[in-house]
PLY file of the C-alpha trace (Angstrom):
ply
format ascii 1.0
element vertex 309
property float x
property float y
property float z
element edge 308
property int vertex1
property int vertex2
end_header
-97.13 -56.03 -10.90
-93.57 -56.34 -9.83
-91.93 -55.75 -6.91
-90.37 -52.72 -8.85
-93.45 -51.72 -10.54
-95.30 -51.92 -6.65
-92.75 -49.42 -5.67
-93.12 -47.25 -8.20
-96.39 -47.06 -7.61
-96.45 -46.18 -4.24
-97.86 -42.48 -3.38
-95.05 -40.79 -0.67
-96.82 -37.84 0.90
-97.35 -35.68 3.77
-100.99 -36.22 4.80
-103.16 -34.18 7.28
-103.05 -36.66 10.24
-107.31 -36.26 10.39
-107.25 -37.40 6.73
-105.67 -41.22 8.48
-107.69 -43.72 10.29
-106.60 -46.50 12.18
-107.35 -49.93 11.66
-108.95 -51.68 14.72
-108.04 -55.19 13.63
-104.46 -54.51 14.92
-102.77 -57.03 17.05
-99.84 -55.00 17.82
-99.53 -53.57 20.96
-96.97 -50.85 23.39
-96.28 -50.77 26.64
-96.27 -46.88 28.02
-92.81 -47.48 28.78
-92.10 -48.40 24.89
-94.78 -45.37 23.97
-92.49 -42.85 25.99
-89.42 -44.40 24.31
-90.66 -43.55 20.95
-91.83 -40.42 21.65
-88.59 -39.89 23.21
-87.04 -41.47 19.75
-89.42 -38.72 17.44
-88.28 -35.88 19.31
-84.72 -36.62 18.80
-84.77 -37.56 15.41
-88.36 -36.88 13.89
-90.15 -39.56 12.13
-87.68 -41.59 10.15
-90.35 -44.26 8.89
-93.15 -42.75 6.86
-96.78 -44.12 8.05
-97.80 -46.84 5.83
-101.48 -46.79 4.30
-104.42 -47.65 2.22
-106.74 -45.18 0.50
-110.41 -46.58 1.88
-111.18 -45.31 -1.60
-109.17 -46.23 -4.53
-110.49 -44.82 -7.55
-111.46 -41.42 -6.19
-107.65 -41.57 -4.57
-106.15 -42.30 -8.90
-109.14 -39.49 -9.98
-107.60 -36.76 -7.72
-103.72 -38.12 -8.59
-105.07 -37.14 -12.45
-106.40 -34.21 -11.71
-103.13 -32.14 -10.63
-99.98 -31.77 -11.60
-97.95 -34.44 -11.21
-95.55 -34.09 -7.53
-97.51 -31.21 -6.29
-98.55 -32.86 -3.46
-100.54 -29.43 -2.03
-103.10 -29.31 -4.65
-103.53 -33.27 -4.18
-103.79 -33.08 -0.37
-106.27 -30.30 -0.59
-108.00 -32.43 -3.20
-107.87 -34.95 -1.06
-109.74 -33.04 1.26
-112.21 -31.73 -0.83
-113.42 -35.38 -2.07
-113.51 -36.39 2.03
-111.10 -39.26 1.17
-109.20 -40.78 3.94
-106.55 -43.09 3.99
-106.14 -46.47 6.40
-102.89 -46.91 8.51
-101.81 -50.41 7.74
-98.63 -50.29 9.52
-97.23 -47.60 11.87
-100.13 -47.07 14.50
-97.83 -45.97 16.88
-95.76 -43.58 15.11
-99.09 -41.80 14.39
-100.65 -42.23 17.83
-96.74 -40.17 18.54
-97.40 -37.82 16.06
-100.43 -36.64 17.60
-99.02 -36.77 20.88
-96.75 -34.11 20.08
-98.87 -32.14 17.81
-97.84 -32.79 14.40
-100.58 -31.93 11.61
-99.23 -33.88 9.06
-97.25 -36.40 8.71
-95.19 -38.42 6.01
-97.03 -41.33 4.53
-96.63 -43.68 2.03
-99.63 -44.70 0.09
-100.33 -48.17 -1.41
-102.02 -47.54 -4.72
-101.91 -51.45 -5.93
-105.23 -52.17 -6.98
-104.57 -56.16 -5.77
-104.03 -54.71 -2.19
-107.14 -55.74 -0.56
-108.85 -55.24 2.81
-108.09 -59.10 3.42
-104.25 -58.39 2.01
-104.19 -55.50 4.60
-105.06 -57.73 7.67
-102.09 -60.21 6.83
-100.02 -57.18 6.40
-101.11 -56.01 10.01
-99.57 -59.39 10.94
-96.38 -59.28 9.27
-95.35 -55.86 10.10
-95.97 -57.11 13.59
-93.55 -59.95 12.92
-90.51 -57.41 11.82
-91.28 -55.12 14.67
-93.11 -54.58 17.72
-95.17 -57.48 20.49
-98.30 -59.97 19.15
-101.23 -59.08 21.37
-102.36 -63.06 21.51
-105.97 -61.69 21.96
-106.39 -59.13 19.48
-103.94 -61.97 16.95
-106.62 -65.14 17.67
-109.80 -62.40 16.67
-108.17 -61.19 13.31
-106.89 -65.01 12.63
-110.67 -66.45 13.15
-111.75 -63.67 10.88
-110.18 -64.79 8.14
-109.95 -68.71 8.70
-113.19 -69.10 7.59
-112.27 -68.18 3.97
-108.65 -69.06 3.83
-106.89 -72.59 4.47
-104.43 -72.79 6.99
-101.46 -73.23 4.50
-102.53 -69.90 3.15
-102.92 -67.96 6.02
-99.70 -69.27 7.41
-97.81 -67.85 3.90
-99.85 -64.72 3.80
-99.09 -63.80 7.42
-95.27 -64.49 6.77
-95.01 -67.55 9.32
-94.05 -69.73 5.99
-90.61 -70.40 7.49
-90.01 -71.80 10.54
-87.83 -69.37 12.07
-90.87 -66.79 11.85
-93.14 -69.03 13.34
-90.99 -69.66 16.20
-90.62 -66.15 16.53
-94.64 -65.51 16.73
-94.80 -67.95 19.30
-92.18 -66.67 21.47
-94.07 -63.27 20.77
-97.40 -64.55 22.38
-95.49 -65.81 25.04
-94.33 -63.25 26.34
-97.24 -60.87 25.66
-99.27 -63.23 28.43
-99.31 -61.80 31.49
-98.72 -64.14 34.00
-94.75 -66.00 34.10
-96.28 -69.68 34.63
-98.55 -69.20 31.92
-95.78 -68.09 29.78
-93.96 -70.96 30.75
-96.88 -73.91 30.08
-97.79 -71.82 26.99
-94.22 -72.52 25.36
-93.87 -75.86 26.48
-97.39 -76.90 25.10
-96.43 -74.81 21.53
-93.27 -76.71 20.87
-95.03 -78.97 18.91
-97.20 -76.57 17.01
-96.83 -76.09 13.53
-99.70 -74.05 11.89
-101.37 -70.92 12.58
-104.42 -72.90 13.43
-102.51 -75.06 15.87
-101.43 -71.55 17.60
-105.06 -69.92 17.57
-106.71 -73.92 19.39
-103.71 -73.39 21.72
-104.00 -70.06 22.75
-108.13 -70.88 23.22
-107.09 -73.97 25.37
-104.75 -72.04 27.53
-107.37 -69.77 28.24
-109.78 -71.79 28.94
-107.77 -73.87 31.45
-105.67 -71.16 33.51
-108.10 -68.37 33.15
-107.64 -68.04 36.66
-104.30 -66.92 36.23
-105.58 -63.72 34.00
-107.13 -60.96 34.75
-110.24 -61.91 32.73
-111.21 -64.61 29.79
-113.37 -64.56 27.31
-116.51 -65.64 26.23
-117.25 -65.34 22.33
-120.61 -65.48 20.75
-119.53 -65.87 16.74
-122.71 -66.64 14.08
-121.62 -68.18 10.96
-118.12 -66.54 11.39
-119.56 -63.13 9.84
-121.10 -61.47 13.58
-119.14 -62.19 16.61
-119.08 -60.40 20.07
-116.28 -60.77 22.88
-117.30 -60.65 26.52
-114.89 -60.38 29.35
-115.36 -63.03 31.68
-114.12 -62.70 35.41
-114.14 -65.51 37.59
-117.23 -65.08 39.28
-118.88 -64.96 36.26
-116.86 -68.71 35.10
-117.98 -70.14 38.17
-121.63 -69.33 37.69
-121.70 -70.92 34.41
-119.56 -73.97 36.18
-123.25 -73.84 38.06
-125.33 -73.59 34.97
-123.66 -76.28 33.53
-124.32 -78.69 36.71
-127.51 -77.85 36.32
-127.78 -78.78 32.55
-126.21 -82.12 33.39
-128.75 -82.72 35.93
-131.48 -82.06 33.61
-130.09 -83.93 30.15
-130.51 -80.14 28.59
-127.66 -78.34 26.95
-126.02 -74.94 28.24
-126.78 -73.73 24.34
-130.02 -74.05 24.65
-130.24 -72.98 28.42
-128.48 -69.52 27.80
-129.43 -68.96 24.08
-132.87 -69.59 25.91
-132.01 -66.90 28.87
-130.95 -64.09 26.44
-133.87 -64.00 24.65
-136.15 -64.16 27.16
-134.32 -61.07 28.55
-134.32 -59.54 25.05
-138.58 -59.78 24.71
-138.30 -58.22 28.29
-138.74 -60.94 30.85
-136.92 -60.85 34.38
-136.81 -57.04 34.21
-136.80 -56.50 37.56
-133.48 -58.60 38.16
-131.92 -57.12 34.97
-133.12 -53.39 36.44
-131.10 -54.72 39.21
-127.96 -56.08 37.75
-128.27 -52.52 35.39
-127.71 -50.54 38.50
-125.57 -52.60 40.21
-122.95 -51.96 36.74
-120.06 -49.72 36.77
-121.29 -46.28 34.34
-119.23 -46.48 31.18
-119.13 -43.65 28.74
-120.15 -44.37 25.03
-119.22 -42.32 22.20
-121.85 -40.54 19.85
-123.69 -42.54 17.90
-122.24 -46.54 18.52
-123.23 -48.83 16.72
-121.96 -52.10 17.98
-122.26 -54.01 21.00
-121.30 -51.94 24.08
-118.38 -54.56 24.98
-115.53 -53.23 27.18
-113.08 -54.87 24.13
-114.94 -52.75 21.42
-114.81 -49.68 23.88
-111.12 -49.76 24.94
-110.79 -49.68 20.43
-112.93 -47.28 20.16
-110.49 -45.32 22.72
-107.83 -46.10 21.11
-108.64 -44.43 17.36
0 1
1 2
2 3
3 4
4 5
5 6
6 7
7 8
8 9
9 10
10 11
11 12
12 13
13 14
14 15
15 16
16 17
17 18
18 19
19 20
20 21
21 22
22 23
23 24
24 25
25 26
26 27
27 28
28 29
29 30
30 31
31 32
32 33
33 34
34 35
35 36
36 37
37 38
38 39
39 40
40 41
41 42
42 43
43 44
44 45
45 46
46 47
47 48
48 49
49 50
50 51
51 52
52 53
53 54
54 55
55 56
56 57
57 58
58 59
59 60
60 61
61 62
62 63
63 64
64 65
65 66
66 67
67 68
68 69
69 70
70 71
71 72
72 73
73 74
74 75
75 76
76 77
77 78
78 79
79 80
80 81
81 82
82 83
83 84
84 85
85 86
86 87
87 88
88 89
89 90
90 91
91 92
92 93
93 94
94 95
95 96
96 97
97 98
98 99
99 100
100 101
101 102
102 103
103 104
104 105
105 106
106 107
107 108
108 109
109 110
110 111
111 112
112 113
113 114
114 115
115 116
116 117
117 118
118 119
119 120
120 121
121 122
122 123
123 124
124 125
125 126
126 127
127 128
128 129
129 130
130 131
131 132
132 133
133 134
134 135
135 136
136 137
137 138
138 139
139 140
140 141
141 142
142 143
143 144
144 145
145 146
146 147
147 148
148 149
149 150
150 151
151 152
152 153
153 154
154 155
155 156
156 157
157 158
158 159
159 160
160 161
161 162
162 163
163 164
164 165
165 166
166 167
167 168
168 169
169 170
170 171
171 172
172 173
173 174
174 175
175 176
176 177
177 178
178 179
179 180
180 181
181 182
182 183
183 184
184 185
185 186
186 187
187 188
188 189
189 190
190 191
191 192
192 193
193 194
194 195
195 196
196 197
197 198
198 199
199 200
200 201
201 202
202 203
203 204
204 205
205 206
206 207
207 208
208 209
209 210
210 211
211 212
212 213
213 214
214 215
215 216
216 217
217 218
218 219
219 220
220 221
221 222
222 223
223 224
224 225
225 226
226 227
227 228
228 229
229 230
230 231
231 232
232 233
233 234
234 235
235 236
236 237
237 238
238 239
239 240
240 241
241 242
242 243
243 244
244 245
245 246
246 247
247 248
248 249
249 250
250 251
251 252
252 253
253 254
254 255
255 256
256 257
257 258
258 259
259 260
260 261
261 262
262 263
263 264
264 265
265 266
266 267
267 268
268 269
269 270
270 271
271 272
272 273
273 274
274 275
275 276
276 277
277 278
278 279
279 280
280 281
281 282
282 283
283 284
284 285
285 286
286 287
287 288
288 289
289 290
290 291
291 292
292 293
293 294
294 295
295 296
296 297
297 298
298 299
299 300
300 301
301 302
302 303
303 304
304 305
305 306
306 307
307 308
């Protein structure tokens, strides 16, 4: 399809803001100060941008378009509602998290009915839209980028993100900078990323830097990734760093790896062993609240995404 044709085929409508879903893969993220800006922005001038999304199902989305008249956009949207079809937000999370704010029920959209619009061309659009507008979260950016290196080359990923020309790239990286939180980090990450070039470069850097002045941030991370396809994020304090610091001593003092040492730990503790010092670290947690029904690990990264849907 052409550009042209891509337009032309784009649904604009006014959808029930229950029938849109948010994708947790974005990277972009808003201060409250920039929140209460753009809710300031809405209320003088409404929503100027329609929401930009993907029907989660595409055939039953073209089935219902058939079914009614063509531009009566009531009988679709109650169709719409009928079939239980809901529709993706691909760009303009905050604009709807504003909508709801202030009570809208519906809200202009524009649908992307291209059939070679993907979930995979979605996530690079997440990317890009965050490269026009709004602030690169640089942890939320290196998850979505490992999701998808393992099935695209770096060359592509660096096109399909829109980081192709060098201006954009820079861009990205002065993005990330300032999205860390701490001013020397900033500083070291900038001068370390003048020589990067590729979107893989950026995601090793980023790693690095956290690795080395995790001190500096309120918390690190520790990933556990199988085969690319299951991967859970743990926030790591410093207490927790220096105890594996420990562990680690005491791998090198026994010719033993820390992979086989932990992976060794957790499953003891999975079959049930050291319960009593488990029961104890159990209490000893902070309460957290967990929605109906969850179905991944209870991580305080999957939780705070949870919150924000």
């Amino acid at each position: 399809m052409t550009a042209r044709e891509k337009t032309k085929s784009l649904l604009r409508v006014d959808l029930p803001i229950d029938l849109l879903v948010k994708n947790e893969d974005n990277p972009n993220k808003m201060s409250a100060r920039e929140f209460d800006l753009l809710i300031d922005n809405m209320e003088r001038t409404g929503i100027t941008d329609p929401i930009l999304c993907r029907p989660l199902d595409l055939a039953a989305t073209s089935d219902c378009q058939a079914a009614v008249k063509k531009g009566d956009h009531t009988a679709l949207v109650k169709l719409f509602r009928q079939r239980g079809l809901q529709f993706r937000i691909v760009g303009g999370h905050h604009r709807f998290d504003g909508a709801a704010y202030l009570g809208f029920d519906d809200v202009p959209a524009t649908v992307i009915l291209d059939p070679e619009f993907d979930a995979d061309q979605e996530r690079f659009q997440l990317v890009r839209m965050n490269a026009i507008r709004g602030k690169l979260d640089p942890n939320a950016f290196f998850e979505l980028y490992q999701q998808l290196s393992d099935v695209y080359s770096d060359e592509i990923l660096q096109d399909a993100f829109g980081f192709a020309e060098e201006g954009e790239f820079r861009r990205l990286i002065e993005q990330t900078a300032k999205a860390l939180p701490d001013p020397q980090l900033q500083k070291k990450f900038k001068e370390a990323a003048a020589e990067v070039k590729t979107i893989d470069g950026l995601s090793k850097l980023l790693n690095e830097m956290f690795a080395k002045y995790g001190d500096t941030l309120p918390y690190g991370f520790m990933v556990f990734d199988h085969a690319g396809q299951r991967s859970v994020w743990l926030r790591i304090e410093g207490k927790t760093m220096t105890a594996l610091d420990l562990i680690g001593t005491l791998c090198i003092d026994n010719n033993r790896t820390m992979d086989d040492v932990l992976g060794g730990l957790l499953q003891l503790i999975a079959k049930g062993g050291l319960k009593a010092d488990v029961d104890k670290i159990i209490a000893k947690a902070p309460p957290v609240e967990l929605p109906d029904g969850m179905s991944v690990a209870p991580t305080k990264e999957n939780l705070e995404k949870i919150a924000s849907l």
